[in-house]
TIKEMAR-914094 format. One line per 5 residues: number of its first residue (from 1); their letters; for each residue x, y, z of C-alpha. Coordinates in Angstrom, 2 decimals, padded with zeros to 5 digits. Layout:
REM residues N
NUM	A	X,Y,Z | ... .
END
This chain:
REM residues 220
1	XXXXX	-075.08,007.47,-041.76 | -075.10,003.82,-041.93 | -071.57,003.54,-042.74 | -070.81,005.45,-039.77 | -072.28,002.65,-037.69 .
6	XXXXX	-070.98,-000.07,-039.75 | -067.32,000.57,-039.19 | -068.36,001.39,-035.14 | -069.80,-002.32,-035.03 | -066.94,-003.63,-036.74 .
11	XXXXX	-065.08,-001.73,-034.53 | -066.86,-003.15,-031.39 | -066.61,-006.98,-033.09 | -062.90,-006.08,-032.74 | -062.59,-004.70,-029.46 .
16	XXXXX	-064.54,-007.68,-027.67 | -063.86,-010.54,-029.76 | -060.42,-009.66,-031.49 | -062.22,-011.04,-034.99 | -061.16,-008.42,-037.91 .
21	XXXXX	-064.28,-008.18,-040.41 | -063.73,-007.05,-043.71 | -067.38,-005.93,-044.45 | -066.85,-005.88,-048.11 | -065.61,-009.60,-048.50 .
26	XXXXX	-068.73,-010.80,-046.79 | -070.38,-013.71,-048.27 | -073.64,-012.28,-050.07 | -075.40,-015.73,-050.35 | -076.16,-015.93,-046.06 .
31	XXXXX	-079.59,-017.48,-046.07 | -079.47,-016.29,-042.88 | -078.98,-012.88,-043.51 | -082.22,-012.82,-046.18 | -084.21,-014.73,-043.62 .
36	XXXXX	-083.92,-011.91,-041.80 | -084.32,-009.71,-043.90 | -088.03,-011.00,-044.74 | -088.80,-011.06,-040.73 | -087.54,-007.93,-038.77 .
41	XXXXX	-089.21,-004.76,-038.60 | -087.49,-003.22,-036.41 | -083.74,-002.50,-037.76 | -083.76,001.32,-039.32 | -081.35,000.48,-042.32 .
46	XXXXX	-081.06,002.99,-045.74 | -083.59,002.77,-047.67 | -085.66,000.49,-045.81 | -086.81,002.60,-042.62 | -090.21,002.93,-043.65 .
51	XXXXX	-092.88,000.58,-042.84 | -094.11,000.23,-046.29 | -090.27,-000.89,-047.47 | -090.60,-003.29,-044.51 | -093.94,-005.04,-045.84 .
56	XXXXX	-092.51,-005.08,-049.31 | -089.05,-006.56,-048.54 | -091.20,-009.16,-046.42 | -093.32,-010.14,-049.59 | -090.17,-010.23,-051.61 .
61	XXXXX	-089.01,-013.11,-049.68 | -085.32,-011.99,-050.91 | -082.73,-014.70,-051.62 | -079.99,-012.56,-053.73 | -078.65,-009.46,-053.54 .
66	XXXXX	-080.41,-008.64,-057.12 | -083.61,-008.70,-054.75 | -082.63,-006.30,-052.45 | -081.59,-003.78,-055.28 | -085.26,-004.62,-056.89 .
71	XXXXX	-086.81,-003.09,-053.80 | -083.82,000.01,-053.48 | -084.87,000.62,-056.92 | -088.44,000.56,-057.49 | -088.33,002.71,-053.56 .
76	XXXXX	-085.97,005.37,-055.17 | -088.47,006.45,-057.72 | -091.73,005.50,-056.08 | -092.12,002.55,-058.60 | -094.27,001.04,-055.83 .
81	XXXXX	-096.82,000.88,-058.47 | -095.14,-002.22,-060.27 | -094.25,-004.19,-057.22 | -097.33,-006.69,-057.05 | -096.38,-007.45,-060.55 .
86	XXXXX	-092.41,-007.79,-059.85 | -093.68,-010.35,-056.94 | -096.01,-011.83,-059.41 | -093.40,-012.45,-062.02 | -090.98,-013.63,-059.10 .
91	XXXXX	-092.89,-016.39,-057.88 | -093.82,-017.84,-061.29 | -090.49,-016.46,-063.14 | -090.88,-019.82,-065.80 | -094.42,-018.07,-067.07 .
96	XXXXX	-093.24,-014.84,-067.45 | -094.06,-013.32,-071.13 | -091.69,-011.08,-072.93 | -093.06,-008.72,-076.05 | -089.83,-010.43,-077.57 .
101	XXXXX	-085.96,-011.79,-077.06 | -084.42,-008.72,-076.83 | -086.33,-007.42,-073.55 | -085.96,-011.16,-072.39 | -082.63,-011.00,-072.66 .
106	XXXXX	-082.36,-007.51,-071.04 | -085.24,-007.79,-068.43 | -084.78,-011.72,-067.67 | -082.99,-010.98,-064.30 | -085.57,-008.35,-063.74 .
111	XXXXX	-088.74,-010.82,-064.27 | -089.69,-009.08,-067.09 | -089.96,-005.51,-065.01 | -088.72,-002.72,-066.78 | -086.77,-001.16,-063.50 .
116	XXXXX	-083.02,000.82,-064.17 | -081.88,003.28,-066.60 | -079.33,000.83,-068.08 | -082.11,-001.53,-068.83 | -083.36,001.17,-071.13 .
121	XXXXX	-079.99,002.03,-072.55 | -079.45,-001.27,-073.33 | -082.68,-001.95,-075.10 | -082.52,001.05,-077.23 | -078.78,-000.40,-078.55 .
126	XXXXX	-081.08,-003.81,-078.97 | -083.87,-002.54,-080.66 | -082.56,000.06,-083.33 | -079.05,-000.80,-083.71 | -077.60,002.80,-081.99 .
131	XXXXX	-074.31,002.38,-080.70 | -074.15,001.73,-076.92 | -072.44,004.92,-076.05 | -075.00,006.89,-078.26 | -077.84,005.19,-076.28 .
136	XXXXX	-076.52,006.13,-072.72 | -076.97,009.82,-073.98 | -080.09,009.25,-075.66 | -081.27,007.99,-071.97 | -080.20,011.53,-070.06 .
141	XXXXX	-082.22,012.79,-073.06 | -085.30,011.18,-071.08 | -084.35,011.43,-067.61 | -084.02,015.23,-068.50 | -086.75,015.67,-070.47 .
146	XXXXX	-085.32,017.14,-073.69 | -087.49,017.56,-076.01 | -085.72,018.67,-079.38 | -083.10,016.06,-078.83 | -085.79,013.18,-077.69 .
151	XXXXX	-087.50,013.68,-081.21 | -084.58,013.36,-083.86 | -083.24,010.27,-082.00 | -087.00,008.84,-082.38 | -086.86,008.83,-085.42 .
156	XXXXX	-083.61,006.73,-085.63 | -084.54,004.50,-083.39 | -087.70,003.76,-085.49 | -085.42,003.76,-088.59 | -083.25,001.29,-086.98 .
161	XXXXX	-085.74,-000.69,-085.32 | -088.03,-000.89,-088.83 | -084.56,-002.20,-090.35 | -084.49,-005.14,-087.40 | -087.86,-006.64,-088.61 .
166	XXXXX	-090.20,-004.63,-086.58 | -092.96,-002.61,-088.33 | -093.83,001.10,-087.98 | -096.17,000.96,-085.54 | -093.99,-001.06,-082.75 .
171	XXXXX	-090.93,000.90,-083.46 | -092.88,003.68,-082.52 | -094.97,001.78,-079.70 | -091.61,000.51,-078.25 | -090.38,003.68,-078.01 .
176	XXXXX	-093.31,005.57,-076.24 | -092.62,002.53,-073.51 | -089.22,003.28,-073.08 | -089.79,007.40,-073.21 | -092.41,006.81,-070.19 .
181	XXXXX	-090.33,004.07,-067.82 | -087.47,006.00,-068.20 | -089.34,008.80,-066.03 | -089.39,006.46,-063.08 | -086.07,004.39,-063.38 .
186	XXXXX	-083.12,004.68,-061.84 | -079.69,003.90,-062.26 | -078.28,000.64,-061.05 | -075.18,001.23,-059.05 | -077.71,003.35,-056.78 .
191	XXXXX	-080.13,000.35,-056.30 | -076.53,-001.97,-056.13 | -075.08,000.73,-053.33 | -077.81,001.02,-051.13 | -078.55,-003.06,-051.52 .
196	XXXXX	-075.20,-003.73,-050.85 | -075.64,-001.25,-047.67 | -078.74,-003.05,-046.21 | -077.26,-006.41,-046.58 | -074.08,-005.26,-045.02 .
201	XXXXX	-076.35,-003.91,-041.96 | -078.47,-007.12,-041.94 | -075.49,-009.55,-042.03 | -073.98,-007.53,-038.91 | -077.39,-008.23,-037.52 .
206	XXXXX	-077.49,-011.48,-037.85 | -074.17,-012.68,-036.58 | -073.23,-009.95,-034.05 | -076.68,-008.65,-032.85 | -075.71,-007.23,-029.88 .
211	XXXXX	-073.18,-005.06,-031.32 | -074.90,-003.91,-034.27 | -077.58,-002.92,-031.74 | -075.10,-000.92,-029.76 | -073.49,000.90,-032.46 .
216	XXXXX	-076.76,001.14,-033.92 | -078.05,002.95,-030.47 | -074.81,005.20,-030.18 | -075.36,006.38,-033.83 | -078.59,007.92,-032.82 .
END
């Protein structure tokens, strides 16, 4: 359990150098910390123990936090598929093309990619009009696969959308997008926990390397 030997490195920062860390009023912006991140392959941290995390997170070249929940989420529900794109997007974030302002205002800090269950909340409230609240449900509708319910609230999201200057055929095109991502997204504060986790592992790493070795050694 990582947090298990987080608090025994912070414990051992303590102990031999009398420094009190408060792990969770860490800076997040420690260049150092992301350089890191994009070089070592060795550290075993949640959700990035496999080598194929490790070669993505490298090609990621991570400088926010945002980043590191990317990777978290697209690993969570083998969205690996998308990830050449996301780095695409990334690197050239000014040329990205949206299929209109609502998904760039939803999917800006994204690039564009379609990746967490709020995204598609939110765009369904965007799109058709249906109360925020009302789209939340409408998304463990499509996590859930429920059929009966998944086809009345098509048709008023196509209502709605029709109503915001869309015609027929997008409202229903739109829809059939966001019934199909929604399979493979996940929600954000599990991408934002774990992400939040690794960089809390990484910044130990960084500053206090023997240590986090150590406690990383005992926890095995």
């Amino acid at each position: 359990v990582m947090s298990t030997i987080i608090n025994r490195c912070t414990g051992l920062i303590k102990e031999r150098y009398g420094v009190i860390i408060d792990i969770y009023e860490i800076p997040q912006d420690d260049a150092g910390v992301y350089e890191l991140m994009g070089t070592d392959t060795s550290t075993d941290v949640f959700g990035l123990r496999s080598y194929e995390s490790h070669r993505l997170i490298s090609q990621i070249r991570p400088t926010e936090i945002r980043h590191i929940e990317a990777l978290h989420a697209m690993s969570t529900r083998l969205m690996f598929r998308i990830f050449a794109e996301y780095i695409k997007n990334k690197e050239n974030s000014d040329m990205v093309e949206y299929y209109s302002e609502i998904e760039q205002i939803v999917l800006d800090e994204t690039y564009g990619i379609l990746l967490y269950t709020d995204q598609i909340a939110e765009l369904i409230h965007y799109y058709s009009g249906i109360p925020k609240e009302v789209s939340t449900n409408i998304v463990k509708y499509i996590r859930k696969c429920m059929k009966p319910e998944l086809s009345i609230w098509k048709s008023v999201f196509v209502v709605g959308t029709r109503q915001n200057g869309y015609t027929e055929e997008q409202a229903q095109q739109i829809w059939e997008w966001l019934i199909t991502e929604g399979e493979t997204t996940t929600y954000r504060y599990i991408a934002e926990s774990a992400a939040i986790t690794s960089y809390q592992c990484f910044w130990l790493k960084t500053h206090y390397p023997a240590e986090f070795l150590a406690a990383m050694m005992t926890g095995d």
